[in-house]
C-alpha positions in Angstrom: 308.6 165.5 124.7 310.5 165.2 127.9 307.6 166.0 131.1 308.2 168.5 133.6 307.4 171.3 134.7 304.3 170.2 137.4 301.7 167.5 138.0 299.5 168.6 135.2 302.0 168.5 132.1 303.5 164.6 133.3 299.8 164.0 133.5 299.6 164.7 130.0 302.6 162.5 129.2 301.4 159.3 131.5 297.8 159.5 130.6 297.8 161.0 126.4 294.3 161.3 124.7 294.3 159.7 121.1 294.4 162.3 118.1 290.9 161.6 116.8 287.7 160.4 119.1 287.3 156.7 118.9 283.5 156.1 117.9 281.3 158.6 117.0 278.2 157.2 118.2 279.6 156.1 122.0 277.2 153.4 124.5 277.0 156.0 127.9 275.5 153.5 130.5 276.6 153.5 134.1 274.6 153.4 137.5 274.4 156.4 139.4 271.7 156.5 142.2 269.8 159.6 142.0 270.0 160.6 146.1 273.8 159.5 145.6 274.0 161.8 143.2 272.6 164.4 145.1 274.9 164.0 147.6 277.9 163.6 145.5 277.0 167.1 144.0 276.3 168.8 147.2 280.1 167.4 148.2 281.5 168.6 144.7 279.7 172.1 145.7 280.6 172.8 149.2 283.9 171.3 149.1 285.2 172.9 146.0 287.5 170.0 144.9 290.4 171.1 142.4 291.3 167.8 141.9 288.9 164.5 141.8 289.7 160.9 141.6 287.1 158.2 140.4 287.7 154.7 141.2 286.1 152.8 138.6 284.8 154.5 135.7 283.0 152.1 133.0 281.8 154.0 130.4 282.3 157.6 131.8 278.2 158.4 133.3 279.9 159.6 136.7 283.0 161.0 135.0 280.8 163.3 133.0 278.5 164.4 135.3 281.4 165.2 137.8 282.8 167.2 135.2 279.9 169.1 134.2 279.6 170.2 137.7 283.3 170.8 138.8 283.9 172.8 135.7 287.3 173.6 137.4 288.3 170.2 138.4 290.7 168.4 137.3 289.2 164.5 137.1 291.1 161.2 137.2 289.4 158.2 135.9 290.7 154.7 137.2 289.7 151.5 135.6 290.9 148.6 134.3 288.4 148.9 131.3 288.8 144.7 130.8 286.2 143.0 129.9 287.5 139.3 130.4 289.1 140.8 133.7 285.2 141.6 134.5 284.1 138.7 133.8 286.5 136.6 135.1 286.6 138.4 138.8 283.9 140.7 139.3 280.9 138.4 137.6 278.5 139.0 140.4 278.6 142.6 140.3 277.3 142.3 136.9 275.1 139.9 137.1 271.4 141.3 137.6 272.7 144.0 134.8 271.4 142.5 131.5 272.8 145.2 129.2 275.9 145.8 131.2 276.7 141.5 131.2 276.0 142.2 127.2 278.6 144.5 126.7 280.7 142.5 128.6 280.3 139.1 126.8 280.2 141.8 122.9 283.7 142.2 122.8 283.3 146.2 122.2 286.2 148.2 123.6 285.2 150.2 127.0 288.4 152.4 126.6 287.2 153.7 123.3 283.9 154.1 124.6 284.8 155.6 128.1 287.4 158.5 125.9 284.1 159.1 123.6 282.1 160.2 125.9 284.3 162.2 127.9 285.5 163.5 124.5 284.6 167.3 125.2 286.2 167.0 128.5 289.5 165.7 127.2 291.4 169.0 128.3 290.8 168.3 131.9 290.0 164.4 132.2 292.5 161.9 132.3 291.9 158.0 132.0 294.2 155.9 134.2 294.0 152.4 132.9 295.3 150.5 135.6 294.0 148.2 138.8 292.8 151.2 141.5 296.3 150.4 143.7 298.4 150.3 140.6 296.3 153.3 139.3 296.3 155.5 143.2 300.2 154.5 143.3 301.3 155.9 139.8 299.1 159.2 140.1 300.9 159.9 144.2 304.4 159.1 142.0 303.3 162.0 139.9 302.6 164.4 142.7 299.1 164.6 142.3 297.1 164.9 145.4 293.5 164.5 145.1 291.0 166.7 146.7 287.9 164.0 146.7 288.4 160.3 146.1 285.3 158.8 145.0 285.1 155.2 145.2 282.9 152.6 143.2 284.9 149.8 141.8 285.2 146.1 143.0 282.3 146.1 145.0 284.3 142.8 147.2 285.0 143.4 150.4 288.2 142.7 150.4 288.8 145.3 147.9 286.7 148.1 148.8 288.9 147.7 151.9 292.1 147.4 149.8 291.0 150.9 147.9 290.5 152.5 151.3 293.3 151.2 152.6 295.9 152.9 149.8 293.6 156.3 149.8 294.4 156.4 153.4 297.7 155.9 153.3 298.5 158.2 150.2 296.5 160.7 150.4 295.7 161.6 154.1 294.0 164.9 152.8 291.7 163.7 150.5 287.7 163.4 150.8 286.5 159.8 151.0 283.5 158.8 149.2 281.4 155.7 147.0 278.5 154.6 145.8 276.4 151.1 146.5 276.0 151.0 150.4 273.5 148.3 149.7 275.8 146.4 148.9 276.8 144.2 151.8 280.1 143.9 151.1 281.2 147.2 150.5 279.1 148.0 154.1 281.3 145.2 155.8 284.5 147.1 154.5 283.7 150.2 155.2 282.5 149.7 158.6 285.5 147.9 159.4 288.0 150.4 157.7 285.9 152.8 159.7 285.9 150.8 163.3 289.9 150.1 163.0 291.4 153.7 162.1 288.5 154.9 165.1 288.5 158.0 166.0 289.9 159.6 162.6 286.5 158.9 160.7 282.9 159.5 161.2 280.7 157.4 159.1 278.1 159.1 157.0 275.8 157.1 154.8 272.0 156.6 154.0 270.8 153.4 152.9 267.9 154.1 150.7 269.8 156.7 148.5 273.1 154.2 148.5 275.6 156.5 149.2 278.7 156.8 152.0 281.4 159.4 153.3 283.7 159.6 155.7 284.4 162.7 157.8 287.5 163.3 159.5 287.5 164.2 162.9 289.6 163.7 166.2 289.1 163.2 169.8 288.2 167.0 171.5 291.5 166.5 173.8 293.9 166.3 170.9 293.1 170.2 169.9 293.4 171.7 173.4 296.7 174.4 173.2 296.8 173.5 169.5 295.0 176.3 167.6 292.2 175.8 165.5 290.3 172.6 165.2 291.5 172.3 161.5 295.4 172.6 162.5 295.1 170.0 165.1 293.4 167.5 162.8 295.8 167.9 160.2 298.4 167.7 162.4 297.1 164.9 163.9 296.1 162.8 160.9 298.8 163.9 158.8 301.7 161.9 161.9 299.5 159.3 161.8 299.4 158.5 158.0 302.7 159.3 157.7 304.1 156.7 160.2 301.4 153.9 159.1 302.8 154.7 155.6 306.2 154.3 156.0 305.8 151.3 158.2 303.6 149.5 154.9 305.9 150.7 152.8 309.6 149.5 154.7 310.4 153.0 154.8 312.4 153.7 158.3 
């Protein structure tokens, strides 16, 4: 059927469940640190977020418990869902894993067992197969603008910063947050994503519990005759992305 009619119903079209689940007795595995959790939650709670974007998904652990807990969300998964791809590129992310390299190196499909397990949430879940640029790209061509944009895929630095990068520059309203702030390469690219767009974010992050955000805020001088703090940072931010998009994009 032809889509129109809103975000939601060419969502449907782009990303379409199968007819029947895929395996009836799904793997869930995933790592989500219990204080990032925590904090992810207490985001989700306070911030109300009617539409959420995971970067990187594997099997669907985060997924679900995002949708459990934003019952009126609507949640887009992003992955690849490639094995060889996983493999091939992302190796050392995998590495001290023993029952994640497995079902790597099995040959089972992670698709089938990522729309398993988020089977019961299929009305308001949809799976984006796609690299997270491709993926962050084809969901801003379908209007969709994301409330909170959690990120935990390629842990390299390169692209962590490369994820930020397009969230930033599509989606200048949107929450930014991830997962594995031990890892030192998603700190480097952070921190630096952080240090160059200076003063738009404030850091927040805790080592120990492995999690990160970034708060938007603006120098005090920038809101002086300009209403309410909130108008002046959207204001603000919203110039700013516009023009850095444009000028990445070719657009004049």
């Amino acid at each position: 059927e032809r889509c129109s009619g809103g975000w939601r119903l060419r969502a449907c079209c782009e990303f379409p469940w199968p007819d029947e689940v895929p395996l009836q007795d799904p793997i869930l595995s995933g790592w989500l640190h219990r204080g990032n959790e925590r904090t992810l939650l207490r985001l989700v709670n306070e911030r109300k977020p009617k539409v959420i974007v995971e970067l990187g998904a594997w099997l669907g652990l985060t997924t679900s418990v995002l949708a459990e807990e934003a019952q009126e969300a609507t949640i887009f998964a992003v992955d690849r869902w490639d094995s060889k791809f996983l493999l091939d590129a992302q190796l050392p992310q995998y590495e001290t894993a023993i029952a994640a390299l497995e079902l790597l190196r099995s040959g089972v499909s992670l698709f089938d067992h990522f729309l398993s397990n988020l089977w019961v949430h299929r009305s308001r879940v949809f799976a984006v197969r796609a690299d997270t640029r491709k993926g962050l790209y084809t969901l801003h061509r379908l209007g969709i603008a994301p409330d909170l944009i959690y990120i935990d895929a390629d842990h390299r630095e390169a692209a962590v910063r490369s994820d930020l990068e397009s969230c930033h520059a599509l989606f200048p309203n949107a929450l930014l947050a991830g997962d594995d702030w031990q890892w030192r390469e998603v700190r480097a690219a952070v921190r630096a994503f952080v240090s160059e767009k200076s003063p738009a974010f404030k850091l927040h992050c805790h080592a120990r519990e492995n999690w990160w955000w970034l708060e938007r805020c603006v120098p005090a001088h920038i809101c002086e005759g300009r209403g309410t703090h909130e108008l002046a940072t959207e204001t603000w931010m919203s110039k700013r992305l516009r023009i850095e998009f444009e000028s990445a994009t070719g657009k004049q």
